[in-house]
C-alpha positions as CSV (number, residue, x, y, z in Angstrom):
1,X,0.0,0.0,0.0
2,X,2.9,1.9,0.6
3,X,4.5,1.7,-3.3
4,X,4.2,4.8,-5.4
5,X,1.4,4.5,-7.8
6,X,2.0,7.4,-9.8
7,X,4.1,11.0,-9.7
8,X,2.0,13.9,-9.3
9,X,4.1,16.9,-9.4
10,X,7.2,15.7,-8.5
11,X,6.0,14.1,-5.2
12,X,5.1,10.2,-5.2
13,X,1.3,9.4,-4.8
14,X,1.1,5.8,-3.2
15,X,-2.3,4.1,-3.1
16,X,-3.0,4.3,0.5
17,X,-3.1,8.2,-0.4
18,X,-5.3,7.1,-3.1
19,X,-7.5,4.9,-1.1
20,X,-7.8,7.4,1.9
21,X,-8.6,10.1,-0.8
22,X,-11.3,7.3,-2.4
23,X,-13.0,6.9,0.8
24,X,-12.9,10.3,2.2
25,X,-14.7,11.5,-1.3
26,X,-17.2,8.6,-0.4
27,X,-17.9,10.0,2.9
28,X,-18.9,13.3,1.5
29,X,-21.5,11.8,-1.1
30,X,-22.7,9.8,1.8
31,X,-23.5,12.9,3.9
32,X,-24.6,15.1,1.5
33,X,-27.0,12.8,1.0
34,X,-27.6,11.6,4.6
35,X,-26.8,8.3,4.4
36,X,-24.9,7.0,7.7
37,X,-23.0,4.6,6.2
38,X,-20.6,8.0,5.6
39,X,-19.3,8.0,9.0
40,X,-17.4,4.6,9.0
41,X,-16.0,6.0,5.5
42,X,-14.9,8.6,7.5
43,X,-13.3,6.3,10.2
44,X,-11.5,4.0,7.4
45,X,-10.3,7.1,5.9
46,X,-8.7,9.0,8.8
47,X,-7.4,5.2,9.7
48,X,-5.5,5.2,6.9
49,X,-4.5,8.9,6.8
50,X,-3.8,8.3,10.4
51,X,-0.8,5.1,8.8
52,X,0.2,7.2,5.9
53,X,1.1,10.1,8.8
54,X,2.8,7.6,11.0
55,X,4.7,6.0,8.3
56,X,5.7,9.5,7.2
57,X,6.9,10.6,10.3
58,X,4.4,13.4,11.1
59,X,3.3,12.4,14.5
60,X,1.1,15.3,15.1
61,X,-0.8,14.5,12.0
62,X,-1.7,11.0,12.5
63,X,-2.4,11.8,16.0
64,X,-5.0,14.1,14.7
65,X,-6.2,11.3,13.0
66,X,-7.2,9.5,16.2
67,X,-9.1,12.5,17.3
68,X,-11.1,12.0,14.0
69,X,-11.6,8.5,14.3
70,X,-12.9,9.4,17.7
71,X,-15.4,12.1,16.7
72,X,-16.4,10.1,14.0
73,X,-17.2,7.1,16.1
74,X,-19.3,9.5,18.3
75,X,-21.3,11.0,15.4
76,X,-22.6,7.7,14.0
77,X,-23.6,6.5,17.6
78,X,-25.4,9.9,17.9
79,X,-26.8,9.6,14.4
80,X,-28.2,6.0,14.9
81,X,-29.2,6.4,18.8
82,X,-28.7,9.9,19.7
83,X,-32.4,11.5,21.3
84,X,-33.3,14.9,20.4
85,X,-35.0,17.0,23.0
86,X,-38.4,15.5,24.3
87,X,-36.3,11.4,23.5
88,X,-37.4,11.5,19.7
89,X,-35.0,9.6,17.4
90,X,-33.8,12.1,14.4
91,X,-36.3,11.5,11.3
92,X,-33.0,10.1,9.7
93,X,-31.8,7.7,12.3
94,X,-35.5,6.4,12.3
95,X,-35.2,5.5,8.8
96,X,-32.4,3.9,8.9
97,X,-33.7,1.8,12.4
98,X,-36.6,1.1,11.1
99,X,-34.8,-0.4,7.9
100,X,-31.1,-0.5,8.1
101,X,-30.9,-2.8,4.8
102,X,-31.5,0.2,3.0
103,X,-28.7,2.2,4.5
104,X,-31.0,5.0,4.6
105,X,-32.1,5.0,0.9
106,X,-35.5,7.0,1.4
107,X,-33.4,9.9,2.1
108,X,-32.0,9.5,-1.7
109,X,-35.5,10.5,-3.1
110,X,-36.4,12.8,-0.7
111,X,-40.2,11.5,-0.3
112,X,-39.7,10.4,3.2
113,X,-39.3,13.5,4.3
114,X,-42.1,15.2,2.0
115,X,-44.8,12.4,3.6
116,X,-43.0,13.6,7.0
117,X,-44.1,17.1,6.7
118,X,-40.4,17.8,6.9
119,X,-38.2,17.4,10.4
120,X,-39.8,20.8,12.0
121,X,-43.8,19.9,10.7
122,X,-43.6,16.0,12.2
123,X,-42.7,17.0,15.2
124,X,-45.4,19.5,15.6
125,X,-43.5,22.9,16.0
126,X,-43.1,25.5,13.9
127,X,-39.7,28.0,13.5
128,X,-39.6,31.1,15.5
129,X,-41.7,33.8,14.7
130,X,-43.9,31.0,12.5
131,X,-47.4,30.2,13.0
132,X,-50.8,30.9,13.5
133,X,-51.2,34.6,15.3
């Protein structure tokens, strides 16, 4: 993993760089569409951003990494179990409960959350300074 794939500028590019950079893309497509399955591409990829730093010698770096890892871990157990206020499950995180073979695919088409009202009408609130007078 650590052989050159290719020289990019004059600097080596080796395809742990090239997987990292893979699965990091991956993790944003995944959360721009809300699909958790992006936070454990986000823990893979700061893994092995996290060895590519070690092996480099830039400890700070991959210690960073850990930190992301760690944050990551903690926002996928909050996305899957967290409780918003009143100990409702996020619309999301329902969805993907309620069916986890899916890995959230109703939020690809975005009718789940029409039929929902959105997050602010199915929970029977309204935004400040909205509402009947």
């Amino acid at each position: 993993m650590l052989e050159p794939a290719f020289v990019l500028w004059g600097a080596p590019v080796t395809w742990l760089e090239i997987a990292a950079f893979v699965l990091a893309l991956g993790c944003v497509v995944l959360n721009v569409l809300e699909i958790h399955w992006g936070w454990g591409l986000a823990i893979l990829s700061s893994l092995l951003y996290g060895w590519l730093f070690l092996d480099s010698r830039l400890y700070g770096e991959s210690g960073l990494q850990v930190f992301f890892v760690a944050v990551a871990v903690w926002g996928w157990w909050q996305w899957l179990y967290g409780r918003r206020r009143g100990g409702e499950t996020s619309a999301a995180a329902r969805d993907v409960l309620e069916r986890p073979w899916t890995g959230g695919g109703a939020a690809l088409d975005g009718r789940a959350a029409i039929r929902r009202g959105g997050a602010c009408a199915s929970r029977g609130s309204t935004p400040a300074g909205a509402g009947s007078h």
